[in-house]
Structures are given as C-alpha cells and as structure tokens.
C-alpha positions as CSV (number, residue, x, y, z in Angstrom):
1,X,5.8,73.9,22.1
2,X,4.6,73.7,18.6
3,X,7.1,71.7,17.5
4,X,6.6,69.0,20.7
5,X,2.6,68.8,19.2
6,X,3.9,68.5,15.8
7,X,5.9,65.4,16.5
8,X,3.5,63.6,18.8
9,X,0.9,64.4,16.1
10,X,3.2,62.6,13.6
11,X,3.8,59.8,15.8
12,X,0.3,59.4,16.3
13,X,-0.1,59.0,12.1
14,X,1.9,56.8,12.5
15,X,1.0,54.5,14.5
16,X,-2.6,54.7,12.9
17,X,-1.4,53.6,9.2
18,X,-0.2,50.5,10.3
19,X,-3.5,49.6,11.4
20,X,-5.6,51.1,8.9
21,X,-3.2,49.1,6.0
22,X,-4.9,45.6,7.3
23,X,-7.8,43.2,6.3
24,X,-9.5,40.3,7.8
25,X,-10.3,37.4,4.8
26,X,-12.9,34.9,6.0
27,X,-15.2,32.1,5.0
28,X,-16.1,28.4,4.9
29,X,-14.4,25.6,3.7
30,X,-16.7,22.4,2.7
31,X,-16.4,19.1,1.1
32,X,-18.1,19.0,-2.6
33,X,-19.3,15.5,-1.9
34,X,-21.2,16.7,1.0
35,X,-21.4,20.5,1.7
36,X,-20.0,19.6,5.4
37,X,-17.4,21.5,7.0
38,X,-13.9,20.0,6.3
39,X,-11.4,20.9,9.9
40,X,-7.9,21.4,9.4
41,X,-7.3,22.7,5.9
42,X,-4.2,24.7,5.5
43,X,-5.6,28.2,4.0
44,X,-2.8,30.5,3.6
45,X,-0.9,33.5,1.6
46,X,0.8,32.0,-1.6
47,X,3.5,34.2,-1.9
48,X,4.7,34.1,2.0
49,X,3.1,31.4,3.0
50,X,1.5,32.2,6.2
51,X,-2.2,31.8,7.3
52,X,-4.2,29.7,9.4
53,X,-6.3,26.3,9.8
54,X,-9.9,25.9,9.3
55,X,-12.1,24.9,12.7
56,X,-13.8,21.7,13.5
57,X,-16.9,23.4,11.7
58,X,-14.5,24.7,8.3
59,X,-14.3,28.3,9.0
60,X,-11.6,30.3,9.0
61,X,-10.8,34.3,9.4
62,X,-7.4,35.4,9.8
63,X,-5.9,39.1,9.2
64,X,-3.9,40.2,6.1
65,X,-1.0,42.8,7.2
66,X,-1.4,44.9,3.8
67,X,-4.3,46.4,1.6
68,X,-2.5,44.7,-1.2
69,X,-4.6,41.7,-2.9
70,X,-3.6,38.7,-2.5
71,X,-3.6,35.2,-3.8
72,X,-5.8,32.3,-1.1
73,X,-4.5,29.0,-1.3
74,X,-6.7,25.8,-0.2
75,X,-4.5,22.2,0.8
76,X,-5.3,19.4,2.2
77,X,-4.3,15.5,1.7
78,X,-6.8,13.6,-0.7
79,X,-8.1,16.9,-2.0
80,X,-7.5,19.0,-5.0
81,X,-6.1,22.5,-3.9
82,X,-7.6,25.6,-4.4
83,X,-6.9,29.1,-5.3
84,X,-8.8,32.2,-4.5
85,X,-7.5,35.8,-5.8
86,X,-8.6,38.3,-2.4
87,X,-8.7,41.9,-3.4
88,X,-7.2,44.0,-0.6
89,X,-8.6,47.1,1.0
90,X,-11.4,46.0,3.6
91,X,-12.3,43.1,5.1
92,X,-13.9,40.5,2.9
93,X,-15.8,36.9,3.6
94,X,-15.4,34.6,0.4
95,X,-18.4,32.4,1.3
96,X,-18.7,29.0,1.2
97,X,-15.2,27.4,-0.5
98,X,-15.7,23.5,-1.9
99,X,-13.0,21.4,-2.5
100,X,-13.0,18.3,-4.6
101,X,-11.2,14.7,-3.9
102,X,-8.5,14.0,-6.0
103,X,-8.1,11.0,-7.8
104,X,-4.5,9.5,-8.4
105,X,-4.0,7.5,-11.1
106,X,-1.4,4.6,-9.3
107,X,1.0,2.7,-10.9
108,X,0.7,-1.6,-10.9
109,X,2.4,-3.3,-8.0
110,X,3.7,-7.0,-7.7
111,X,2.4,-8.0,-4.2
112,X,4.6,-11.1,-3.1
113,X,5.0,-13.4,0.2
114,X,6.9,-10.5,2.1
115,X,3.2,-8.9,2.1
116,X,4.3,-5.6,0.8
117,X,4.9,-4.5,-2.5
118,X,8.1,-6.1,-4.3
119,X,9.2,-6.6,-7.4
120,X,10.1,-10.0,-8.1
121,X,13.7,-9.3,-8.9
122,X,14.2,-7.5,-5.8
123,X,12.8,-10.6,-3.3
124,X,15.0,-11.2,-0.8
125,X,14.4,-15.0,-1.8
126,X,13.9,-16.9,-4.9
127,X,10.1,-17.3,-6.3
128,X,9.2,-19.6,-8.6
129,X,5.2,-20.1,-10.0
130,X,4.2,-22.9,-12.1
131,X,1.0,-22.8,-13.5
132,X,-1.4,-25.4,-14.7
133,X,0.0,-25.6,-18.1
134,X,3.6,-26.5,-17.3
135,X,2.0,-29.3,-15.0
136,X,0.1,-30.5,-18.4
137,X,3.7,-30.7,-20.0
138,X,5.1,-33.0,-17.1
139,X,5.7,-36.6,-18.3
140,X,4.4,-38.0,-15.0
141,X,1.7,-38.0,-12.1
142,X,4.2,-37.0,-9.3
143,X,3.9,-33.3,-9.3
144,X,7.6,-33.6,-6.6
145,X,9.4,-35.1,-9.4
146,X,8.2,-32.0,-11.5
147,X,9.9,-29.5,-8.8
148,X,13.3,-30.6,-9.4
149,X,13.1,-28.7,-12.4
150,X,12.5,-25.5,-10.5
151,X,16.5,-23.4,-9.8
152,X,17.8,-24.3,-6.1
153,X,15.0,-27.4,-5.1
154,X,16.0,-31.2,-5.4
155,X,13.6,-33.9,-5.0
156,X,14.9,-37.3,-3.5
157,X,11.9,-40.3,-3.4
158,X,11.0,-42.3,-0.6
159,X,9.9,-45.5,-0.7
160,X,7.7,-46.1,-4.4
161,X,5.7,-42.9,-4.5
162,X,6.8,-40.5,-1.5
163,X,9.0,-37.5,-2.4
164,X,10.9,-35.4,-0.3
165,X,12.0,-31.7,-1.3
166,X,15.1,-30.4,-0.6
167,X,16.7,-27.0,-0.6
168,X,19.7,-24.8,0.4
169,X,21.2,-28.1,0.6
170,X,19.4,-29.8,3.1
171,X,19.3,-32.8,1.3
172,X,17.2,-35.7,2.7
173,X,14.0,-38.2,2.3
174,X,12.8,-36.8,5.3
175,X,13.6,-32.7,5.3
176,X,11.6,-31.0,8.1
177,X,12.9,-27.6,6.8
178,X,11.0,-27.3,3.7
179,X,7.4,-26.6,4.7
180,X,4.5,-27.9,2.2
181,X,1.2,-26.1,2.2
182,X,-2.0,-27.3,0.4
183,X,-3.9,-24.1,-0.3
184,X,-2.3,-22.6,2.5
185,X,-2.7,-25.3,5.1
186,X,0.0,-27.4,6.6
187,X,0.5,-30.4,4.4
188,X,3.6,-31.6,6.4
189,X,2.7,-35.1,9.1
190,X,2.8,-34.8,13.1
191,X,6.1,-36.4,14.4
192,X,8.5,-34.4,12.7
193,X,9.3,-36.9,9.8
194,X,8.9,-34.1,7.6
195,X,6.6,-36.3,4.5
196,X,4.3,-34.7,3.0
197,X,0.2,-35.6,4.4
198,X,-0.5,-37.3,1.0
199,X,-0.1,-33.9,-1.3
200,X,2.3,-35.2,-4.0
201,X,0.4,-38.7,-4.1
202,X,-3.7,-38.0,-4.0
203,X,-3.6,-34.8,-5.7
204,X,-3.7,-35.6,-9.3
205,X,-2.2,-32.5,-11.8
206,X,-5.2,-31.7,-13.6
207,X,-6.6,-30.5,-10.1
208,X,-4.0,-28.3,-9.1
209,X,-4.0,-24.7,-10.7
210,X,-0.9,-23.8,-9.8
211,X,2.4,-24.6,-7.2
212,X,4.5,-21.6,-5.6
213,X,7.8,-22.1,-4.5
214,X,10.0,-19.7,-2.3
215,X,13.2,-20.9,-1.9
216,X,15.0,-19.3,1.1
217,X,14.2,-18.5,5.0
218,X,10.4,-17.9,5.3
219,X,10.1,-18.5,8.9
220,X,9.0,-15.1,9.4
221,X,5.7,-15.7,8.0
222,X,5.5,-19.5,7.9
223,X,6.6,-20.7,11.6
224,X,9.9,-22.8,12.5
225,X,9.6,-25.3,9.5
226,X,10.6,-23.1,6.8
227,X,13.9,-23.1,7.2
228,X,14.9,-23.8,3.5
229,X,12.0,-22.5,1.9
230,X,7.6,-23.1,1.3
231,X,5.6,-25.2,-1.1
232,X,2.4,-23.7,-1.6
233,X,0.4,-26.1,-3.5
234,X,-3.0,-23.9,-4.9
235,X,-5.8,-26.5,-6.2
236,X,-8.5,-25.6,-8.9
237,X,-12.1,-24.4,-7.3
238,X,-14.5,-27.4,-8.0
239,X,-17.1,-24.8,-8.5
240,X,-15.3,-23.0,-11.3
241,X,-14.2,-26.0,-13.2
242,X,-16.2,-26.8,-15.9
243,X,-14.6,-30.0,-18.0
244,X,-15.2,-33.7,-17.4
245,X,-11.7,-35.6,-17.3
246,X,-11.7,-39.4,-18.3
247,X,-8.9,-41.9,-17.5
C-alpha cells in the first residue's frame, strides 16, 4: 500500500514540473513614427523559431515551455528587426516594443519602352536615342534623312521633301508598319498611306530635343502599326528654352 501512494505521489511531481517549468512573455508592439499598434508582426523564439503574431491592436502574449531565458525576435517587411533578451523564470510583460522603418539603399535602374526595368543590352528590341547635339551635327534640315544613320532603319524619300522609314525590311515610300509619334501622339495620316502628318517637314532640328527609335515589334504597347518598330519624336519645352535662333 505504501508503495501504490509512493508512485502516484511521484506521478503527481511529475506532472506538476512540467507546468511549473513555463512562462508567459507579453507586451506591445508599436510603430516609432507613430506609437500606434503595428498587427501582424512575427515575434518569436530565435533559436527554435516558434512564437506568435501581434493583434490588430500590437499585443502579443504567448507561453515559453522552459524557465530558460530566451532571446525575442521582432520582423516585419519595411521594418528594422528587433531583438529582446527575456530572462526566464516567471511570466514577464516587456512593455511597449517600437520598431523603426528601414531604409534600403536601391541600386539605379534603366527604365525602357517594355515599362519595367531593363537594361539596354537585354531589350528584346533594338533602342537607339539621339539627342539634340547629334541633330546639330546633321548636314541637313530633314531630320528622316538623319535616321538612316541609325543600325536596322532605312529612309527612302517621297516626292521633294517627304520621307518614309523603313525597317526589318519593309522597304517602301509609304510603310504603314513603322509608327511615328510626335511627343507621344500619332504622327502617322488617316487612310493608311503610312506618311508622316508633317513631322519630318515643319519640325525644324533646333526644336526637337531628342528622337527614340525602337526598332522591332512594339505592337504590344503602340497598337497594330508598329509592326517594324516606333519613332518617338520628343520636341524642346517652349517654356524652358531660353535662346533666340536667327535664320
């Protein structure tokens, strides 16, 4: 009979320690910009990586399964995380807990036509960009004549002044496939000739700051006339330029 009270008295120790080797951690998380409560930060053990998420309101309370101290860790995306040493052994609330933003220094990105970032050697197409000081080089007013000079476009003339351009091969006076933009508008005429609406022939150089040229299927992000490719033609801001030209 002793014996029998003996064991169920050990069992009964034993039962208890587990629960008495236990602590409940607890506290606040809040934004150092605002002291408000920050909901769903990832608070957990460092070592084995359990814990819990904060509430709607930033608190958080979660039990420890040891009387060992332990080392808090704070995370969440756009923050910097936090680290808070817990010594074990009864319950403790750590208060309020702030966490900063963190700041990301970012590396410089080429944004091209494709309207993500791309580096230039990687385009899918051929871009070309000449700027207002290769147009001040060209030996004549017809800035069309100047494209031929750019890798993979040919210009053919039509009639005394009109230019076509020509890509890829589609070589005519009157291509349809190589869209022309003036500062991002249609430039091309109604009636599917495919001439230019007086770009290349009213436009004179000095206005014009600087012409982009993709050569290659843009249809994607230009509509069913860029077969062979876009000229974007980008002319000066009258309110920015400051010089008096005299001819």
């Amino acid at each position: 009979m002793k014996n029998k009270l003996l064991f169920i008295c050990l069992l009964l120790i034993a039962g208890i320690e587990p629960i008495l080797a236990q602590y409940t951690v607890s506290g606040k998380v809040v934004d150092a910009e605002n002291d408000e409560g920050m909901a769903g930060v990832n608070v957990f053990i460092e070592d084995t990586r359990t814990g819990v998420i904060t509430e709607t309101d930033g608190t958080f309370s979660f039990k420890i399964e040891n009387d060992e101290s332990v080392n808090l860790m704070f995370t969440f995306i756009g923050f910097e995380t936090v680290t808070k040493t817990v010594p074990g052994g009864s319950d403790i609330n750590l208060g309020t807990i702030s966490m900063s933003p963190s700041i990301q220094e970012m590396d410089e990105v080429v944004v091209s036509v494709t309207r993500k970032p791309e580096k230039i050697t990687e385009a899918p197409a051929s871009i070309s960009v000449i700027d207002s000081e290769d147009l001040d080089l060209m030996p004549t007013y017809n800035i069309g004549e100047f494209l031929n000079k750019v890798q993979g476009i040919e210009a053919v003339r039509s009639g005394v002044i009109g230019v076509g351009i020509n890509a890829r091969g589609f070589n005519s006076a009157f291509n349809v496939r190589m869209l022309q933009l003036n500062d991002g508008r249609n430039g091309m005429l109604p009636g599917g000739t495919g001439l230019p609406a007086g770009i290349y022939n009213t436009i004179i150089k000095e206005d014009i700051e600087r012409v982009e040229v993709v050569v290659g299927p843009a249809s994607a992000l230009y509509g069913p006339n860029a077969h062979a490719g876009v000229i974007n033609t980008i002319t000066k801001d009258p309110g920015l330029l400051k010089e008096l030209l005299l001819y």
